[in-house]
ZAZAKE-359780 format. One record per residue (C-alpha): z, y, x; residue number from 1. Coordinates in steps of 0.02 Angstrom, whole numbers, padded with zeros to 5 digits. Layout:
% ZAZAKE-359780
      pz      py      px  vexgu
       Z       Y       X    NUM
...
This chain:
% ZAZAKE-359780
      pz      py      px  vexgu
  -08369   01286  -02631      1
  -08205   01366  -02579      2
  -08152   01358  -02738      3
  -08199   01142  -02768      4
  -08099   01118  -02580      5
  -07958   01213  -02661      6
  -07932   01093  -02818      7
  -07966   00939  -02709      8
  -07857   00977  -02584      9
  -07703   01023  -02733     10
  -07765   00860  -02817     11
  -07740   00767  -02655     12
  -07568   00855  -02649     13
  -07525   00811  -02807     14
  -07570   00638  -02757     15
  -07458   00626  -02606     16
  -07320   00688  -02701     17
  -07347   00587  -02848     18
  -07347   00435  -02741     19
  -07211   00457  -02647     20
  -07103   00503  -02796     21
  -07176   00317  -02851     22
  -07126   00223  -02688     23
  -06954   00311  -02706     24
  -06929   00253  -02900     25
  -07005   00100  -02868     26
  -06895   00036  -02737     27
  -06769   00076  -02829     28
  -06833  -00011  -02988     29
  -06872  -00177  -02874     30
  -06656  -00150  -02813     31
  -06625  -00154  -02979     32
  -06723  -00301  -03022     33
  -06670  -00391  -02882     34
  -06488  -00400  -02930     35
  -06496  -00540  -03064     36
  -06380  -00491  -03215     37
  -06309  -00570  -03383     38
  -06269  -00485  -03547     39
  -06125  -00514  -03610     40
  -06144  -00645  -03768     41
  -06040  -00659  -03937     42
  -06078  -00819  -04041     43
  -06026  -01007  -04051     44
  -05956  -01087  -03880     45
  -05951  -01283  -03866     46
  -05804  -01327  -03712     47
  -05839  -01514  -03679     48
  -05892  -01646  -03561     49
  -06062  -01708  -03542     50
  -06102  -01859  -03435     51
  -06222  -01992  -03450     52
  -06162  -02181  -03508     53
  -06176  -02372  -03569     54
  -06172  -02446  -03727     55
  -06081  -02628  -03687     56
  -05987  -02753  -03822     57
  -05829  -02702  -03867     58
  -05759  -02897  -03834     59
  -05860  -03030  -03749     60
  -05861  -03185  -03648     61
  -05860  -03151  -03441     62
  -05906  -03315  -03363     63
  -05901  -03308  -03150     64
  -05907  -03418  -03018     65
  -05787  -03535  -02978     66
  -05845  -03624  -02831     67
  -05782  -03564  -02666     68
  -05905  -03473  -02540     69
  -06058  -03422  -02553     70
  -06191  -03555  -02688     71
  -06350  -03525  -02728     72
  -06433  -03544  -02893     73
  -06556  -03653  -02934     74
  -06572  -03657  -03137     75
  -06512  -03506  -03260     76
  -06542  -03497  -03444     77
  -06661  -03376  -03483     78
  -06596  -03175  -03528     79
  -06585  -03142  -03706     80
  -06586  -03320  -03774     81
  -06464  -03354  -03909     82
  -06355  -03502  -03866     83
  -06236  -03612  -03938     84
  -06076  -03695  -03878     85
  -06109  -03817  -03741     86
  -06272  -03776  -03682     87
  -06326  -03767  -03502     88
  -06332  -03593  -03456     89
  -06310  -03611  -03259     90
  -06315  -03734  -03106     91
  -06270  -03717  -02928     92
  -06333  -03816  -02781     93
  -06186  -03949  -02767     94
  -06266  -04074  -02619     95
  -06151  -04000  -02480     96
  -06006  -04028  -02622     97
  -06065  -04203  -02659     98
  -06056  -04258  -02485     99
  -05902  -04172  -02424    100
  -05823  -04276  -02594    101
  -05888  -04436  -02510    102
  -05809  -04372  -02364    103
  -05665  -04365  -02435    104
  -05646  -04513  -02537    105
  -05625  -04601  -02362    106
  -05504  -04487  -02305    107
  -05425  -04554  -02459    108
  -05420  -04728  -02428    109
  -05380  -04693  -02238    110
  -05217  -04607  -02305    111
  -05182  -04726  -02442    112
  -05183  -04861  -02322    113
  -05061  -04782  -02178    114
  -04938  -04735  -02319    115
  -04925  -04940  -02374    116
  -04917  -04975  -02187    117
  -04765  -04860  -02164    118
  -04685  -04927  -02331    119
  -04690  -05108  -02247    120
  -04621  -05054  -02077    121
  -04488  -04968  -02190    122
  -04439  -05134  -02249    123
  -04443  -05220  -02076    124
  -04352  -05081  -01994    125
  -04222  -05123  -02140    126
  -04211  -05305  -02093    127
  -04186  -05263  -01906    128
  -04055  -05133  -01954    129
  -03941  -05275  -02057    130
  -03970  -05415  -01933    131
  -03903  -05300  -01787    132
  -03776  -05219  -01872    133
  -03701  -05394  -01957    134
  -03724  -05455  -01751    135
  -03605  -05323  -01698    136
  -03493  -05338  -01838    137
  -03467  -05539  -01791    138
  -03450  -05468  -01598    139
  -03302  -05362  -01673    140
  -03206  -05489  -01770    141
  -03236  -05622  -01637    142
  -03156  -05500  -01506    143
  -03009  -05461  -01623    144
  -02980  -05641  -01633    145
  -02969  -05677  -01460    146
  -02848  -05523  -01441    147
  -02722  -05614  -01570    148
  -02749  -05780  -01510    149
  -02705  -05733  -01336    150
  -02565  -05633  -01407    151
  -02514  -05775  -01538    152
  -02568  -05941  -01450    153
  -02630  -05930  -01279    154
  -02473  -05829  -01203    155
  -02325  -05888  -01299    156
  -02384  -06069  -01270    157
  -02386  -06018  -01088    158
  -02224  -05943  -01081    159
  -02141  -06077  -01148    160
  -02240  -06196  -01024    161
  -02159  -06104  -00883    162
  -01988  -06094  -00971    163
  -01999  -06278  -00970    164
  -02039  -06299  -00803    165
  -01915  -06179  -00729    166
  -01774  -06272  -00852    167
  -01836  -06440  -00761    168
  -01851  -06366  -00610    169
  -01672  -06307  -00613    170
  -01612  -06493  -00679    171
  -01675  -06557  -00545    172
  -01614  -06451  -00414    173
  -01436  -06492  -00496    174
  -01449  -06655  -00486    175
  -01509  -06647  -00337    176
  -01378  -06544  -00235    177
  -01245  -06670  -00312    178
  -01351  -06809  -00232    179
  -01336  -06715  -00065    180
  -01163  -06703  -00106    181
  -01123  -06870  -00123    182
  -01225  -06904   00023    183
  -01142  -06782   00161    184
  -00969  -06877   00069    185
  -01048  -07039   00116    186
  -01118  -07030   00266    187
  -00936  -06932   00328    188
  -00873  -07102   00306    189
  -01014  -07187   00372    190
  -01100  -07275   00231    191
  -01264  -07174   00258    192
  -01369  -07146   00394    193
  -01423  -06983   00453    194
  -01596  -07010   00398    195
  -01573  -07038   00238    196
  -01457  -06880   00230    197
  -01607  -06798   00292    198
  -01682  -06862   00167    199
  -01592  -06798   00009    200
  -01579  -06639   00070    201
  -01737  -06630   00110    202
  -01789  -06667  -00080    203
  -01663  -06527  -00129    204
  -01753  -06416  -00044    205
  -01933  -06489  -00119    206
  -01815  -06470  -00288    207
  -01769  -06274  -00233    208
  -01950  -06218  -00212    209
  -02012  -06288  -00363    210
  -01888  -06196  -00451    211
  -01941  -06032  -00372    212
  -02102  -06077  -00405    213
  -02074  -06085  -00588    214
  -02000  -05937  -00605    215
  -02141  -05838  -00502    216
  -02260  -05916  -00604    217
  -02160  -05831  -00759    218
  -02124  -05669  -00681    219
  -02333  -05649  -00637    220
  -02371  -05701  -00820    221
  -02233  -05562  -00907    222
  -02261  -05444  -00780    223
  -02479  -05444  -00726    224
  -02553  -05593  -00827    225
  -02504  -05544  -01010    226
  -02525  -05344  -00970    227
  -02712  -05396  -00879    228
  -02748  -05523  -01041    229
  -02719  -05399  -01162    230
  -02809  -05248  -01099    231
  -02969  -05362  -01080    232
  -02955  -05395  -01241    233
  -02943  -05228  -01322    234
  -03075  -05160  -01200    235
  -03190  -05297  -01287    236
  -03099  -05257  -01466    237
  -03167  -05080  -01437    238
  -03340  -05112  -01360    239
  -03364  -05213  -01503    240
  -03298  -05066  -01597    241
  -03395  -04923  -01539    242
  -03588  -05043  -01547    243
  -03549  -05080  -01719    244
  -03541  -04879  -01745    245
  -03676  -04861  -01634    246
  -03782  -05004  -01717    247
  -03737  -04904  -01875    248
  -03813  -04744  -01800    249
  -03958  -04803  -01708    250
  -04008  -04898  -01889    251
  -03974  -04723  -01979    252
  -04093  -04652  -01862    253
  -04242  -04771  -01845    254
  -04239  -04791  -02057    255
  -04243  -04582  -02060    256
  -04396  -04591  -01922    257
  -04476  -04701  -02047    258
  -04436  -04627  -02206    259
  -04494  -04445  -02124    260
  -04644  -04559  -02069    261
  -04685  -04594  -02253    262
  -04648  -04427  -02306    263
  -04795  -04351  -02181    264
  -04885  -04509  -02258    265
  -04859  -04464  -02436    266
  -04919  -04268  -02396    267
  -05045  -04334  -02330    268
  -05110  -04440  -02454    269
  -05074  -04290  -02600    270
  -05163  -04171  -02481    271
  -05318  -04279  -02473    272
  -05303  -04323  -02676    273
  -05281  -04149  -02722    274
  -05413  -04107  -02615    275
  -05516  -04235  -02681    276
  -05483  -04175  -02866    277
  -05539  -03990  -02802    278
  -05686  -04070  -02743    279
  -05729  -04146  -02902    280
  -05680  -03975  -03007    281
  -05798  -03875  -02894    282
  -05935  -04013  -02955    283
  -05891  -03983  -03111    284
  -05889  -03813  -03104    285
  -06053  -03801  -03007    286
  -06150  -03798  -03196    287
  -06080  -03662  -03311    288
  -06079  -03694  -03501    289
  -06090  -03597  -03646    290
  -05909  -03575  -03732    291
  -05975  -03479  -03876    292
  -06144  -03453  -03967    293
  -06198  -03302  -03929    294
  -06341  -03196  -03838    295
  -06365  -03203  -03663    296
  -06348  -03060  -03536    297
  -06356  -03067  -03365    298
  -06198  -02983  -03290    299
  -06311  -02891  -03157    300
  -06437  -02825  -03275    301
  -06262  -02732  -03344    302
  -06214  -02679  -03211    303
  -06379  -02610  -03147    304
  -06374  -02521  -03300    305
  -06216  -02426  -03248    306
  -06315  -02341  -03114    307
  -06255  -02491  -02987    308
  -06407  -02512  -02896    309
  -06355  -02603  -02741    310
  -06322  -02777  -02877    311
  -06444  -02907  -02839    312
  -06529  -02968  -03014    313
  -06467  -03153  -03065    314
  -06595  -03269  -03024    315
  -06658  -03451  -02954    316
  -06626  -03431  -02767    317
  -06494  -03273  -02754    318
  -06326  -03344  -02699    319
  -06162  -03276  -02810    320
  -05971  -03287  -02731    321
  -05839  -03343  -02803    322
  -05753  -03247  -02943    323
  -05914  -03162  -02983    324
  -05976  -03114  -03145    325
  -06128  -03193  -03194    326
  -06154  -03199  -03369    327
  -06093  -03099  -03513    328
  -06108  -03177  -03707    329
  -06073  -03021  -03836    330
  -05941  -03076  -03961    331
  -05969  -02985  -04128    332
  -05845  -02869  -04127    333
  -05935  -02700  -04114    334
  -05993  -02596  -03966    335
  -05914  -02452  -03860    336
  -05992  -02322  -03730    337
  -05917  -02332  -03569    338
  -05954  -02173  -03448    339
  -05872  -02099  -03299    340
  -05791  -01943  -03302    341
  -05750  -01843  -03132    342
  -05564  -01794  -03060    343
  -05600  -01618  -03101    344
  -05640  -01623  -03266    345
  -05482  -01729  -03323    346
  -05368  -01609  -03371    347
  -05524  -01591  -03520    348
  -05495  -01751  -03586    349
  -05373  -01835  -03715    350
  -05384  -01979  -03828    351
  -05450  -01963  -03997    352
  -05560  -01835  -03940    353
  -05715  -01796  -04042    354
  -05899  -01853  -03953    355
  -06081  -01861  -03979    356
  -06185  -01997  -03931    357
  -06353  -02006  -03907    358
  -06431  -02150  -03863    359
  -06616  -02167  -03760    360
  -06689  -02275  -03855    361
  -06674  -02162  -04016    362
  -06685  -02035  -03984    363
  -06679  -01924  -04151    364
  -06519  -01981  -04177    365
  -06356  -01935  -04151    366
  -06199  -02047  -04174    367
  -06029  -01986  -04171    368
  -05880  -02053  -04097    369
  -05708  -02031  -04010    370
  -05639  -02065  -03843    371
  -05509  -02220  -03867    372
  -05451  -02256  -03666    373
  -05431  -02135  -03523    374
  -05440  -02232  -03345    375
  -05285  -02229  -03267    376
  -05339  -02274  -03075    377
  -05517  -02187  -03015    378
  -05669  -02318  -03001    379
  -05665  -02449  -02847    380
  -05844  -02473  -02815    381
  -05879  -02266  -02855    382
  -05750  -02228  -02716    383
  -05796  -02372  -02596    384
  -05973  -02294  -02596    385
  -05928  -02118  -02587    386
  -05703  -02104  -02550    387
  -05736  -01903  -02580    388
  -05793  -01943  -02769    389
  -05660  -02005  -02885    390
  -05756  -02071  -03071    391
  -05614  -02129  -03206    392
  -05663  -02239  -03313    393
  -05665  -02203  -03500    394
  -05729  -02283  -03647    395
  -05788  -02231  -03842    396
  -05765  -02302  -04004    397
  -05941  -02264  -04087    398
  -05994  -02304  -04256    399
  -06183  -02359  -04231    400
  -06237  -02355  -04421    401
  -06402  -02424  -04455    402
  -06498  -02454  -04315    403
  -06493  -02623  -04210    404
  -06387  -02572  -04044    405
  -06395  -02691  -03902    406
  -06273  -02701  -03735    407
  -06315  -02603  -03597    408
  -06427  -02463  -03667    409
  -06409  -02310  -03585    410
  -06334  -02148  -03676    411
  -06289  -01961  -03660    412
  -06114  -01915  -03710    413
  -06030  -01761  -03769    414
  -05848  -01748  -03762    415
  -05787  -01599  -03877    416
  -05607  -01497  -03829    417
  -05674  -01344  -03922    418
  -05800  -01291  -04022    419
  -05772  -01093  -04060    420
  -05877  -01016  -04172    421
  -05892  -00843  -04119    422
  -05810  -00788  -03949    423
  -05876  -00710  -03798    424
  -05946  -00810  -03655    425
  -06056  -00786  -03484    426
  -06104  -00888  -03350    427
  -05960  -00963  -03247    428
  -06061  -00887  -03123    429
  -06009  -00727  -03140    430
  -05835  -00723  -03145    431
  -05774  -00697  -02956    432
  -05591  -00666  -02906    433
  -05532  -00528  -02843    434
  -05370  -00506  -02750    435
  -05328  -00694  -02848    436
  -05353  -00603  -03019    437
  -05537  -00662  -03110    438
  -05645  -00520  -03127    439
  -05826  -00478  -03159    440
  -05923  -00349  -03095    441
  -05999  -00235  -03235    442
  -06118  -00053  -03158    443
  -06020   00104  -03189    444
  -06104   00269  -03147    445
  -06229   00162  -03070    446
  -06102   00067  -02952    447
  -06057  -00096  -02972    448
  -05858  -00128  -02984    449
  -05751  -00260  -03033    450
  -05652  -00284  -03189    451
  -05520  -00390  -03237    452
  -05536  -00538  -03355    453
  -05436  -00640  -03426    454
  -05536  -00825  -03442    455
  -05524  -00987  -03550    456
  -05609  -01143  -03522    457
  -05789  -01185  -03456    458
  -05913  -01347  -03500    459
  -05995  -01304  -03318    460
  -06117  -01180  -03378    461
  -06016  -01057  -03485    462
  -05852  -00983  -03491    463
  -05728  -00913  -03609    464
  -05697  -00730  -03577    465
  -05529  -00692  -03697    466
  -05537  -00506  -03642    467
  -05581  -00390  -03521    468
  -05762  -00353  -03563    469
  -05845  -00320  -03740    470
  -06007  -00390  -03831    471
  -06177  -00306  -03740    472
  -06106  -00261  -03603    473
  -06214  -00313  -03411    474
  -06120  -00412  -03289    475
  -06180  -00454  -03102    476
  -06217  -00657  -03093    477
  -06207  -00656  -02919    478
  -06040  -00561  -02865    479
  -06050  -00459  -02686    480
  -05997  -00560  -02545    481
  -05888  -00477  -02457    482
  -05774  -00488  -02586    483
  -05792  -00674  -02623    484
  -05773  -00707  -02439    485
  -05586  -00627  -02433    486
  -05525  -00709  -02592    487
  -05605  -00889  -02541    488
  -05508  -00882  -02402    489
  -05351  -00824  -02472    490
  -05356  -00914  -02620    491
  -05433  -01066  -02558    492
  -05261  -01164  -02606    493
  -05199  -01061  -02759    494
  -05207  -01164  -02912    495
  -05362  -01110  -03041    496
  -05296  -01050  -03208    497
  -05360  -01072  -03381    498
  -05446  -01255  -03349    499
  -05546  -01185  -03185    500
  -05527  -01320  -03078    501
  -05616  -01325  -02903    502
  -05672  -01143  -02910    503
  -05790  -01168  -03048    504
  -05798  -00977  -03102    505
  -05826  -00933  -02935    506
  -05999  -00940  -02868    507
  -06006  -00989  -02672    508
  -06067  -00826  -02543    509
  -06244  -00835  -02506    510
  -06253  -00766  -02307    511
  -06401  -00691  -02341    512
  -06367  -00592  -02527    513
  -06318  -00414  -02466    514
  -06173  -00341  -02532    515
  -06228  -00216  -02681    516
  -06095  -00080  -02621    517
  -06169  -00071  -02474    518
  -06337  -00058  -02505    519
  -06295   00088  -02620    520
């Protein structure tokens, strides 16, 4: 019995020991599984572009709205029908169009008739303008001949009058101071009477007056009358003067009011009739026809195709805008794949570039092709939906051999910038950067510790490792993070080398990875 308690008790022993030695190993064991790892890999590397993309007609026939605001359909031609030239294919409600047209056909009358109205008072205002300015041209002349006929007729003929009278005057007063003469001799020797002595001298001095009458009479006409005469009449010479310049003005001015009266007529009457003719080419326009035979595709089914999801599908009742695309006809002039390629893979691309289609609905096949156009600006409507994501638009010439393609089929492209054939490649995953210089992190004497690399180009799941490492050798996938933390903040401007834009080859710090070192 001793003896049995002895083994079980060094069996249980044994036991203890044996699992504890397991727990220790197996922890380890689990460590070392937990660290997830990549071997490094020699064979072919494809560096390329994939992105998904749209099959659409290399030329075709955009027809849009052209009516202004918002219209809403109510016919379309069915999707997919073939057409010829001149059919129906679309037709807006035009009733509001029709009416405002009535509208406006008034509007064109009203004008038409206020511009004839202004052209008549143009005429009359004419006709008042002559007869006023040919009055105070007569009021001119007539005062310039009564300024030379008073200073031709009316004052010599005066002059003289009084000359004559002061020349009788004075003949008379001669005579008759010798008749007083004779008469003082006379009546000295007493043939005449006082009285009648009285009496002749009495008539000299009647003679006397009339003499110095005459001569005042002359003196106020050279000195006040003619001076008084002649400045009325060249005050009324220039009155007459100064209307007829101011008839001439005032009749410049009432024929401009006029004239600019017509000219806000005419506008008026050209805005209406031009607006008029809009009117009528927005009727027109409001049914689309076809300019081409073709097929018929419905510009939104396109574009819902190109992963645009917020387009409303064409149909009776929706309402389209003006410059809108509405219909597309395929011309035949082959097909191209149009995809969209992010900022950070640009510096991938270049034209002529080989590519592989393959296209959804066949699936077995692949079609080959190159890309022919690089976008120049980024996408609108990607970067109105999202401003942080910048899509540039590029398009394929693909030779679809045998099979019937249509527009709008969805496709997967492959663009090719090289295809090695035997190089060595790992994850992008698991190149870090350490101290700015790439590096992996390969176990030596059961440590892990970074190496440098030196890298070439990725297609987002592999890289190109030039040198640095060789062919079997075991790399960490997930580098330690205290070391990724340091160089993502130092290096979080430095420029990538070797095509790695964005950080690609480095995989972001997980908070709660341990670091490796430290465990150890």
């Amino acid at each position: 019995m001793k003896k049995k308690t002895k083994i079980i008790v060094g069996v249980g022993l044994l036991a203890a020991v044996a699992a504890t030695l397991a727990l220790t190993l197996g922890g380890d064991s689990t460590e070392e599984a937990a660290t997830p790892t990549f071997t490094i890999a020699e064979g072919p590397l494809t560096i390329g572009i994939t992105s998904s993309g749209s099959i659409q007609s290399k030329d075709k026939v955009t027809l849009k709205s052209e009516l202004e605001g918002n219209n809403t359909v109510i016919w379309v031609v069915e999707e997919g029908v073939n057409v010829k030239a001149g059919d129906l294919l679309l037709e807006f409600d035009s009733a509001a169009l029709v009416n405002k047209r009535n509208e406006q056909e008034i509007t064109v009358a009203t004008t038409e008739g206020n511009l004839i109205i202004s052209k008549e008072k143009l005429e009359v205002t004419k006709g008042d303008c002559d007869a006023l300015q040919l009055e105070r041209e007569v009021d001119l002349t007539l005062a310039k001949m009564a300024l030379e006929k008073y200073e031709k007729g009316d004052y010599p003929q005066t002059a003289r009058e009084y000359d004559s009278d002061i020349a009788i005057a004075d003949e008379e007063m001669k005579r008759a101071a010798e008749k007083v003469e004779w008469s003082e001799r006379l009546a000295k020797e007493g043939f005449l009477t006082r009285t009648e002595l009285q009496a002749d001298q009495l008539a000299l001095r009647q003679k006397e007056i009339k003499l110095e009458m005459a001569k005042t009479k002359m003196s106020v006409l050279t000195n006040y009358t003619v001076l008084q005469q002649r400045a009325t009449h060249e005050s009324r010479v220039r009155k007459a003067t100064r209307a007829l310049a101011r008839a001439a003005w005032q009749n410049k001015s009432l024929i401009r009011q006029v004239e600019t009266e017509i000219m806000q007529r005419t506008r008026e009457r050209d805005r209406a009739t031009n607006r008029l003719a809009e009117l009528n080419f927005q009727i027109s326009k409001s049914k689309i026809y076809a300019p081409t035979n073709g097929v018929i595709l419905y510009a939104s089914t396109v574009q819902i195709a190109r992963r645009r999801y917020w387009i409303r599908p064409l149909a009776v009742g929706e309402t389209a805008v003006q410059r809108q695309e509405l219909i597309y006809i395929p011309l035949d002039a082959g097909m191209i794949v149009e995809l969209m390629v992010p900022e950070a893979s640009l510096n991938k691309l270049e034209n002529g570039m080989p590519a592989t289609v393959k296209v959804d609905a066949f699936p077995d096949r692949v079609f080959h092709g190159r890309l022919a156009k690089i976008g120049i600006l980024p996408d609108g409507q990607s970067a109105s939906l999202n401003p942080d994501l910048k899509l540039y638009k590029c398009e394929l010439e693909c030779d679809f051999k045998d099979v019937v393609i249509r527009p709008g089929m969805s496709c997967d492209v492959e663009l090719i910038k090289h295809a090695y054939d035997n190089v060595l490649y790992c994850p992008i995953q698991c190149v870090t950067r350490v101290d700015g210089i790439p590096s992996v992190y390969v176990q030596e004497n059961g440590k892990w510790v970074p190496r440098k690399v030196e890298t070439g180009l990725d297609n987002n799941r592999m890289i190109h490792i030039v040198k640095g490492v060789r062919k079997g050798e075991v790399v960490m996938m997930a580098p330690p993070v205290k070391e990724s933390k340091e160089t993502d903040t130092r290096d979080a401007s430095r420029p990538q080398p070797n095509g790695a834009k964005g950080g690609k080859g480095t995989r972001p710090p997980r908070q709660d990875r341990p670091a490796r070192k430290e465990q150890s």
